[in-house]
TORKOL-4160 file (C-alpha; in steps of 0.2 Angstrom, whole numbers, padded with zeros to 4 digits, m for minus):
96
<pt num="1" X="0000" Y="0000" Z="0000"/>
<pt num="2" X="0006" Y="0017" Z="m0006"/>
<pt num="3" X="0001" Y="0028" Z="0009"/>
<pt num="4" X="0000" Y="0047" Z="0005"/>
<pt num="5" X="m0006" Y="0063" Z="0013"/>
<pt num="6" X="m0019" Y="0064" Z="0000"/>
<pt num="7" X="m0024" Y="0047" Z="m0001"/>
<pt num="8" X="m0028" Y="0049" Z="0020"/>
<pt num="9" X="m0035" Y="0066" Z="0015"/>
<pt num="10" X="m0050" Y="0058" Z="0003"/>
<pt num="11" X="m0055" Y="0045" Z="0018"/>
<pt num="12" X="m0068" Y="0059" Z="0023"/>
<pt num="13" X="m0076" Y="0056" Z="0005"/>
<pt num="14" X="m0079" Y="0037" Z="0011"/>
<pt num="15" X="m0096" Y="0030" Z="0017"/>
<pt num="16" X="m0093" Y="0022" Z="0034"/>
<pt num="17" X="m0093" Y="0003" Z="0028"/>
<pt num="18" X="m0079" Y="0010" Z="0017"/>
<pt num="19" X="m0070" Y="0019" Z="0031"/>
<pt num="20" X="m0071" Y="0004" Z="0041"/>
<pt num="21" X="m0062" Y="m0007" Z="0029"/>
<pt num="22" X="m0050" Y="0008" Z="0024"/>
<pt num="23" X="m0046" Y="0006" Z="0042"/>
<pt num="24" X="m0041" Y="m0010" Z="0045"/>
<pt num="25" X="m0028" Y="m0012" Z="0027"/>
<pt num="26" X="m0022" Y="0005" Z="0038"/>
<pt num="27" X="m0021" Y="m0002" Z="0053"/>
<pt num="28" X="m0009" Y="m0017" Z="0046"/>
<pt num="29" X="0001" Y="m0006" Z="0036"/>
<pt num="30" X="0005" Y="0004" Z="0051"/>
<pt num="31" X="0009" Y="m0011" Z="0060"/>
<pt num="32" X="0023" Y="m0016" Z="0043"/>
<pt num="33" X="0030" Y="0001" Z="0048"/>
<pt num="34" X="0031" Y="m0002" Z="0066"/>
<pt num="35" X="0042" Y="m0016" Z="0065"/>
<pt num="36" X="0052" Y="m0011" Z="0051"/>
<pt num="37" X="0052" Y="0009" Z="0048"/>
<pt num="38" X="0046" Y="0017" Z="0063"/>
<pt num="39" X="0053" Y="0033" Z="0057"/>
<pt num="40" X="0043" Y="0033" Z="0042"/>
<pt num="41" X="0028" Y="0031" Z="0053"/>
<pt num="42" X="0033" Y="0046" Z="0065"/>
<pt num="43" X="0034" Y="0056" Z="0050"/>
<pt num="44" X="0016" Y="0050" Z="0043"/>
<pt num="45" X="0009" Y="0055" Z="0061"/>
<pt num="46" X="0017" Y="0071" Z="0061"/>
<pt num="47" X="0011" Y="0077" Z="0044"/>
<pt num="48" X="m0006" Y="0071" Z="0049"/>
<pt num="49" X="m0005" Y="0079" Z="0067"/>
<pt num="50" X="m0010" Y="0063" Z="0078"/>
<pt num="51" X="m0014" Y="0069" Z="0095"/>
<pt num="52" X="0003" Y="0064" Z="0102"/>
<pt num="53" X="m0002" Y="0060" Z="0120"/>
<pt num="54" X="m0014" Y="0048" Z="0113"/>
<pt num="55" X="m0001" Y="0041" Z="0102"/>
<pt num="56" X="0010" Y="0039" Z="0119"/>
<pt num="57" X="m0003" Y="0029" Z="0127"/>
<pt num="58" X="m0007" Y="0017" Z="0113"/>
<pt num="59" X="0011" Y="0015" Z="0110"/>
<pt num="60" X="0013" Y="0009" Z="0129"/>
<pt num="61" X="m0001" Y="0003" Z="0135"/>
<pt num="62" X="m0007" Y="m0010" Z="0120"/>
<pt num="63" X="m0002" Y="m0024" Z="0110"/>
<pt num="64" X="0006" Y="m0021" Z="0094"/>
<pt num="65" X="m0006" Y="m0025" Z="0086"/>
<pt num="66" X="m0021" Y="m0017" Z="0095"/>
<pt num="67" X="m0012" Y="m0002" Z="0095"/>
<pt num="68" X="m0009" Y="m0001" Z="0076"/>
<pt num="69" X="m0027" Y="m0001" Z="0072"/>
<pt num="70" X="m0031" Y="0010" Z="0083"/>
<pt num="71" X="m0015" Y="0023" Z="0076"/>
<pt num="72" X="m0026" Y="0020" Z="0060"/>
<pt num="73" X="m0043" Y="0025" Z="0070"/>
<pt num="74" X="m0034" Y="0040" Z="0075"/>
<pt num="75" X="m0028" Y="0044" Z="0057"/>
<pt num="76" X="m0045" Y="0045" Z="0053"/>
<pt num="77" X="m0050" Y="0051" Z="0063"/>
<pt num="78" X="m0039" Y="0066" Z="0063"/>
<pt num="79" X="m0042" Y="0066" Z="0045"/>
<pt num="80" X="m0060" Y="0067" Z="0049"/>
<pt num="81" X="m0059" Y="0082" Z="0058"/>
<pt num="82" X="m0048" Y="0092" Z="0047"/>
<pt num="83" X="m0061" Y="0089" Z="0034"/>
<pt num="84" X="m0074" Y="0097" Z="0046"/>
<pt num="85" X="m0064" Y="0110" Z="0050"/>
<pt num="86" X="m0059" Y="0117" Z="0034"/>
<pt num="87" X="m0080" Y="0114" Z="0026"/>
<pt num="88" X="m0085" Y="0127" Z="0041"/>
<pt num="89" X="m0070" Y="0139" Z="0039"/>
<pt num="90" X="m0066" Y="0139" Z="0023"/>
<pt num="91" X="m0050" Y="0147" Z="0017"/>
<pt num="92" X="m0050" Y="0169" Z="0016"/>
<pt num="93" X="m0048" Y="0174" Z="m0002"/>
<pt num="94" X="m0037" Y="0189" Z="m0001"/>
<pt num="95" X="m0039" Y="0200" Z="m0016"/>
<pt num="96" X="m0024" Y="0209" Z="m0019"/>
């Protein structure tokens, strides 16, 4: 799986029976990258702005693989709420 920023940007476009399936092939492809290119991942979450001290948690307190699906739940759900935020407030035109 080629995972992008835009490709995690579209997931609001998703029905829900979609979204769930998106997230489970993102949930194994985070768990690939956290055994063999954690940094890769670290940057993903950055650029997506994952709520680090909920990262934190997952990352200590759950099984691999629990916490991996729920990283991709929080992906989402970031995603999610970016897409909210940006249909209510949409960008100011300046003209110039």
């Amino acid at each position: 799986m080629d995972l992008t920023i835009e490709t995690l940007n579209n997931v609001a476009l998703l029905p829900e029976k979609e979204r769930l399936l998106f997230a489970e092939v993102l949930g194994k492809h985070v768990a690939v990258l956290m055994t063999t290119d954690l940094h890769q991942l670290m940057q993903l979450l950055y650029r997506v702005d994952v709520d680090e001290q909920k990262l934190s948690y997952l990352l200590g307190n759950k099984p691999p693989h629990d916490a991996a699906l729920q990283i991709a739940e929080l992906m989402i759900e970031r995603q999610l709420q970016k897409s909210a935020h940006r249909k209510n407030d949409p960008p100011i035109k300046n003209d110039w």
